[in-house]
Residue, then its C-alpha position, 0 to 999 in steps of 0.5 A: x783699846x785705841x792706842x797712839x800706835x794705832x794712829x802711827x800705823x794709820x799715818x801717812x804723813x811724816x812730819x819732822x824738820x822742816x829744814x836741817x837746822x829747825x824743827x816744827x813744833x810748839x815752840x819751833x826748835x833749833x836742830x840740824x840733822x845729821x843724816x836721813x836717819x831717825x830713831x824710832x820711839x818703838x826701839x826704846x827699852x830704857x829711861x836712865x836719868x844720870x847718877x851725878x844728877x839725879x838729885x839736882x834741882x833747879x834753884x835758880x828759878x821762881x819756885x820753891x819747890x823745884x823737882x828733880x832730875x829724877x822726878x822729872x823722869x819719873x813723869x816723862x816717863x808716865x807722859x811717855x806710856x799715856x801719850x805713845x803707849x811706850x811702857x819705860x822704867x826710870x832707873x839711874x846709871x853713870x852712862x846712857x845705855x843703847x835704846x836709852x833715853x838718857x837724862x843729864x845736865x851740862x854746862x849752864x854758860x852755853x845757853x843763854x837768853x836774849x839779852x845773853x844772860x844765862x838761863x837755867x831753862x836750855x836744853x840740848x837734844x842729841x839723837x843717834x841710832x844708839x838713843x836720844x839724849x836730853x841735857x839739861x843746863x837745869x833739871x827743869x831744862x831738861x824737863x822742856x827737852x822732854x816736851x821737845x822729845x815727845x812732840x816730835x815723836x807725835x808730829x814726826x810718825x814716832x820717830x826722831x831724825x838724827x842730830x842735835x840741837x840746842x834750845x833755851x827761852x829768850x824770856x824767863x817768865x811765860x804764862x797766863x793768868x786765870x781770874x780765879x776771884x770771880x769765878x771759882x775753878x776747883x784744883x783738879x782744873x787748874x792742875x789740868x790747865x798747868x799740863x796743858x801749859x807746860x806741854x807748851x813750855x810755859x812755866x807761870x801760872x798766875x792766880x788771881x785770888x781776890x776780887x768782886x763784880x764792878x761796882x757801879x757807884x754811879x747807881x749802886x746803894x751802900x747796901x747794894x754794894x756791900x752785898x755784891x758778889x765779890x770774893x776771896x778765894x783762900x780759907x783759913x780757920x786763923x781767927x785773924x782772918x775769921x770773916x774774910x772768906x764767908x764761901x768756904x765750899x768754893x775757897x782753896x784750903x792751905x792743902x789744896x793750894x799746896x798740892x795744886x803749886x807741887x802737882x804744877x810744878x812737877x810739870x815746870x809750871x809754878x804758881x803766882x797768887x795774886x791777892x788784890x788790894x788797895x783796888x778791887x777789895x770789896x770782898x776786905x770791904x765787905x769784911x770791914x766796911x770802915x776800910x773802905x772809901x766812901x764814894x767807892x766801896x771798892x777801893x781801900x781807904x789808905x790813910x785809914x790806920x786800919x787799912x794797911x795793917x789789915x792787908x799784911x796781917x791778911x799778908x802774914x796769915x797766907x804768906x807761908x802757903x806759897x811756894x814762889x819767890x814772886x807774889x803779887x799785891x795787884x794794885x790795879x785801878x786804883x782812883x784815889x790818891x797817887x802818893x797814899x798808893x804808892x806808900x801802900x805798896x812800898x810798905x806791903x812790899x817792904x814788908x814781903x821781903x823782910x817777913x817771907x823774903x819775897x819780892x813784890x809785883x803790881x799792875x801798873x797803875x801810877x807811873x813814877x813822876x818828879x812829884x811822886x814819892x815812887x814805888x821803890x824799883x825792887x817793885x816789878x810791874x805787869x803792864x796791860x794797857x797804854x792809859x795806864x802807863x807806858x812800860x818802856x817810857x814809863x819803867x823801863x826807862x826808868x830801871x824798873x822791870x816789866x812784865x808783858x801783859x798788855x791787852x792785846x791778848x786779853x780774853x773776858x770770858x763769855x762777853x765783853x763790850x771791850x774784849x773777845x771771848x778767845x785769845x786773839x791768836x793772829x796778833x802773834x803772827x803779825x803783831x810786830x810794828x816795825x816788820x809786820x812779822x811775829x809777836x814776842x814778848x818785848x813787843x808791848x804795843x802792836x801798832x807804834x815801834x817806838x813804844x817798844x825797848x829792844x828785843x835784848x833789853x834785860x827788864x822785859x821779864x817775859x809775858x803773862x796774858x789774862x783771862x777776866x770773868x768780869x761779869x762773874x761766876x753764873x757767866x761760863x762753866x769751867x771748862x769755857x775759860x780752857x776753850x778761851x784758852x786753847x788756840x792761845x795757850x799753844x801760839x803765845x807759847x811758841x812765841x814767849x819762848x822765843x819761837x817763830x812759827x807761822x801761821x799755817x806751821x803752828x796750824x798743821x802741828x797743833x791740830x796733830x798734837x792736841x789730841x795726845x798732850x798728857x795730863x790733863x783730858x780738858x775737853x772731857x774727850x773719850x775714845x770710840x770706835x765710832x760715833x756711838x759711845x755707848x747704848x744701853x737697852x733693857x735687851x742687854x741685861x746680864x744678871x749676876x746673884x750673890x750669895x753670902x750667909x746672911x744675904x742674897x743680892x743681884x748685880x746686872x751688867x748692861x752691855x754696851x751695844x756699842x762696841x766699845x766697852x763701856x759696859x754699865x752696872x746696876x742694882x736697879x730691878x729689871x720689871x717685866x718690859x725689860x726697864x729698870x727701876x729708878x729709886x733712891x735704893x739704888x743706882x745704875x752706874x756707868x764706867x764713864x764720868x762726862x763728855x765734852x763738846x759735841x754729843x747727843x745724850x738720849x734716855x728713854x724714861x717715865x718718871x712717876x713721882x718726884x722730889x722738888x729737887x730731882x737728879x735725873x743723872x749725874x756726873x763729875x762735871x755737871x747734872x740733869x735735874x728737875x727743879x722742876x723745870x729742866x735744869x742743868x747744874x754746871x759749875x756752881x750755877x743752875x741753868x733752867x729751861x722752860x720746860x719740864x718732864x711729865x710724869x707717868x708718860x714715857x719721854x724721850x730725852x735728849x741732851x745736846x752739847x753742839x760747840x759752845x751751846x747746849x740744848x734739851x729736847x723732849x717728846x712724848x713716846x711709848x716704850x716700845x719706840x725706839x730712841x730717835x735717831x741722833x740729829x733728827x728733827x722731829x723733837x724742838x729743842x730748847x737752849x738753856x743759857x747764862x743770864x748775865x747782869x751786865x754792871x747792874x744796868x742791864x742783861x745779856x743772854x749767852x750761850x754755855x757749853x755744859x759738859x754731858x753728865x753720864x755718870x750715875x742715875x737714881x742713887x739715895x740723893x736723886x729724889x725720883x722713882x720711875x723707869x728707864x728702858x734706854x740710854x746712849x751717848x753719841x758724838x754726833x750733836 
């Protein structure tokens, strides 16, 4: 096993502050040593969350749901094994014992944000040769001092320099915003982006969870339209609802979005669902045609009297599932009447707050105007580009709240005329107008100060930068929109909290610290010894037979040659020539599920009959099938090459995962070849890619980047029976 420590010992450089009163890391914290001492994270014995506050929780904040002091340390404490192999208990004491950290809470008055209101969020770092203590001005302030603790125990050796430093948020709202409309990502993968969020000190993670393909009037029927795919992504049985959802396998049931709003925020990040309407509705449209307007079926007709009763009852039947104190209506694009919108939104957010108590949120869309009948200023409006309002001019000026979502940072996943695929990460060293510095939050417009309200402005409720699958779900696997998202989560985190990195700083701290963030595996990453994996062959066969009063089975091991450990077990018979036999009874299974990017998957097999559909291997996240071209399953979506596997021949088949693409090679052999070297070229390659229909006017072929699937061959469902003498993973591509 490979351990973290294993990596401190190998670890030359040691990274701690920079300077006496800063410490390096995602996001810079504020910190003066004491000495030139450090305590080293190997001395620890204890986890001790203090007895008169163990309970507490933050209520303060935008969640329901709010952890504890004690379940924070309860998670800090399995971060503290999985990420440093320190192996701790949480137990609960009136006082920090020695080689303790101790968890408390202090006086909330001492830090405050930058408009010099309180928040709930600071924390104060104390480190002494005794131990380290975390006190929170709320237990999820403590929490983002344990983010602090664990950082710089990875960027500085596994030790923390002596001293004390207090840290909060200059904004209290700092997220991303995941369209999960038009495209579906499962709860495993958003909990997975929460961890991934929160190592950086995000707290907000917005859904949004209705939407639909652009409708383009201009050459779309009616029947085109009301056919396109738009979507709805939560399923209820209610008869009130029956219709809405017509996607159940791909929707999030009440259960799972719970679990997905706790799981998030044991880890301080808290979940806003976005149901969109009266804009972008055709999946309401496609439910009830009479609502929507007829020279736009994506937009609600809101003088309809069935229209705005329709979106609270859709409201009501939802609304006790979320646990935040926020919701967002969308309100996005909206084309048709000014004032019909604006009553459209003062009344669903009237009537948020007298049936839930909650408050409301839109896209801006119409600002307020003398003529106007205004959105009611309880309204907080998210920004994202200068055609649709000005948000200091606009709101602000006139006391309304905003949220920094401006497009500066916009991704669109896999293509767009208009935006990159990853987050445009420079901007937030140099996106400051009036200096030339570093971005925050306060900043919306990157080229003209003027446009911007002082940094300690109180409505600048902090930033939330999107990613869009505007060209839908078949346009990108799952794990694309992490990839969109890696580079960025991290350098906006740094800034949204307050931070002010630069560039080559956050370069040298994040490359340390990606490999170790706990919680999540998004890049589907496993440890090796090298760049083997694993290899199995007909030659590393270990067979084991039991017996039972009325049976008689065997089980094999296949060894993995690789040194690793990832050992094999099957049921599949062994023939003479040392190959195993594939076949709907039985499997031969690996102890892994899949790779991500980068990586050679080779077998060596003969397929000698084949269903229309086979599975010739599976895993969590995708598999290979015949179809009977060579397809690769991915996210929903199939993606087939040309080619195909002869039967009753032996072939060489590899699968290539090289950075954001994906190929396939096969080449004819005989059974006593072995497999080819990993980067030869002797095999022609052929990449499979995503088709995009681009507004229905025309295509675009992309690269897609498919995770390796190296869980299981054969099984009762794979549909194919033949041989395979040999199978390896390298990561070598």
């Amino acid at each position: 096993m490979w351990t973290f420590w294993s990596c401190f010992v190998r670890t030359a450089a040691v990274y701690s502050a920079v300077a006496s009163s800063r410490l390096v890391g995602i996001p810079a914290v504020p910190y003066t040593t004491s000495s030139d001492g450090a305590y080293s994270i190997a001395s620890l014995k204890s986890l001790v969350v203090d007895s008169k506050f163990a309970d507490s929780h933050d209520e303060s904040g935008e969640t329901l749901i709010p952890p504890s002091l004690q379940d924070f340390a309860t998670t800090f404490a399995d971060d503290l094994h999985s990420t440093l192999n320190i192996a701790v208990s949480v137990s609960v004491a009136g006082e920090a014992p020695s080689d303790s950290i101790f968890l408390t809470l202090g006086d909330p008055s001492n830090y405050t944000d930058v408009t010099g209101a309180k928040t709930s969020e600071g924390y104060t770092l104390s480190v002494s040769s005794s131990g380290i203590v975390i006190t929170g001005a709320s237990a999820l302030g403590a929490w983002w001092g344990t983010r602090t603790v664990l950082q710089q125990a990875i960027l500085s050796n596994g030790s923390l320099p002596y001293g004390e430093g207090s840290d909060s948020p200059g904004w209290s709202i700092r997220g991303m915003m995941l369209d999960a409309a038009r495209h579906y990502y499962p709860p495993e993968f958003v909990v997975e982006l929460c961890s991934y969020m929160s190592f950086f000190k995000q707290n907000t993670f917005q859904l949004h969870l209705s939407d639909n393909l652009y409708n383009n009037k201009d050459i779309y029927s009616r029947e085109r339209s009301l056919s396109l795919y738009a979507r709805f992504r939560l399923w209820s049985d209610a008869e009130e609802v029956a219709g809405l959802n017509q996607h159940k396998n791909e929707s999030y049931t009440k259960e799972q979005f719970e679990k997905i709003q706790s799981d998030c925020v044991a880890r301080g990040v808290t979940i806003i669902p976005e149901i969109e309407a009266p804009g972008h509705s055709l999946a309401i449209v496609q439910w009830k045609p009479e609502l929507g307007l007829s020279d736009d079926l994506s937009l609600l007709n809101i003088s309809h009297p069935d229209t705005i009763p329709t979106v609270k009852t859709i409201w009501s039947t939802f609304i006790d599932w979320f646990e935040s104190k926020t919701v967002h209506i969308g309100a996005d694009e909206y084309t048709a009447d000014a004032n019909e919108y604006n009553r459209f939104v003062n009344e669903m957010a009237n009537h948020l707050s007298e049936t839930a108590g909650k408050a409301t949120r839109i896209w801006g869309t119409f600002p307020p105007k003398p003529e106007y009948e205004n959105i009611n200023r309880s309204v907080s409006i998210q920004h994202w580009e200068f055609f649709e309002d000005n948000p200091y001019h606009d709101y602000i000026v006139n006391n309304y709240s905003v949220l920094n979502s401006d497009d500066t940072y916009y991704t669109v996943n896999k293509w767009s005329g208009s935006y990159p695929q990853v987050v445009n990460i420079a901007r937030t060293f140099n996106g400051n107008p009036e200096t030339g510095g570093i971005w925050q939050p306060y900043i919306f417009d990157v080229k003209d100060a003027t446009n911007n309200p002082p940094k300690s402005n109180a409505l600048v409720l902090g930033a939330v930068t999107p990613l869009w699958n505007d060209y839908g779900a078949n346009a990108s696997v799952y794990s694309e929109a992490y990839y969109a998202w890696k580079d960025g989560i991290p350098a906006l985190g740094d800034k949204q909290w307050g931070g002010d990195l630069s560039e080559s700083e956050f370069s040298s701290a994040f490359s340390k610290l990606l490999p170790q963030i706990p919680g999540q595996n998004l890049e589907r990453a496993i440890p090796s010894r090298g760049s083997m994996i694993f290899n199995y062959t007909g030659n590393s066969v270990l067979s084991t037979s039991f017996f039972s009063a009325d049976n008689i089975w065997t089980e094999t091991t296949l060894v993995d040659q690789s040194g690793n450990g990832y050992n094999a077990s099957t049921n599949c018979p062994l023939n003479g020539d040392s190959a195993l036999e594939i076949s709907p009874s039985c499997s031969l299974d690996t102890s892994l599920s899949s790779k991500g990017r980068d990586y050679t998957l080779s077998l060596k097999l003969r397929v000698d009959e084949l269903s229309s559909d086979a599975t010739i291997i599976s895993g969590t996240d995708s598999s290979l099938t015949l179809t009977p071209n060579l397809t690769l399953f991915a996210s929903g979506n199939h993606y087939r090459l040309n080619s195909t596997i002869p039967t009753g021949k032996w072939v060489d088949l590899s699968i290539i995962g090289r950075g954001n693409q994906t190929f396939a090679s096969v080449t004819e052999t005989s059974l006593d070849s072995p497999l080819p070297e990993v980067g030869s070229m002797a095999a022609t390659e052929e990449e499979f890619l995503a088709i995009l229909g681009i507004n229905g006017a025309s295509f675009v072929w992309a690269p897609i980047a498919v995770e390796a699937p190296i869980a299981k061959v054969g099984d009762k469902d794979a549909g194919w029976t033949g041989l395979l003498a040999a199978m390896s993973l390298s990561s070598k591509a």
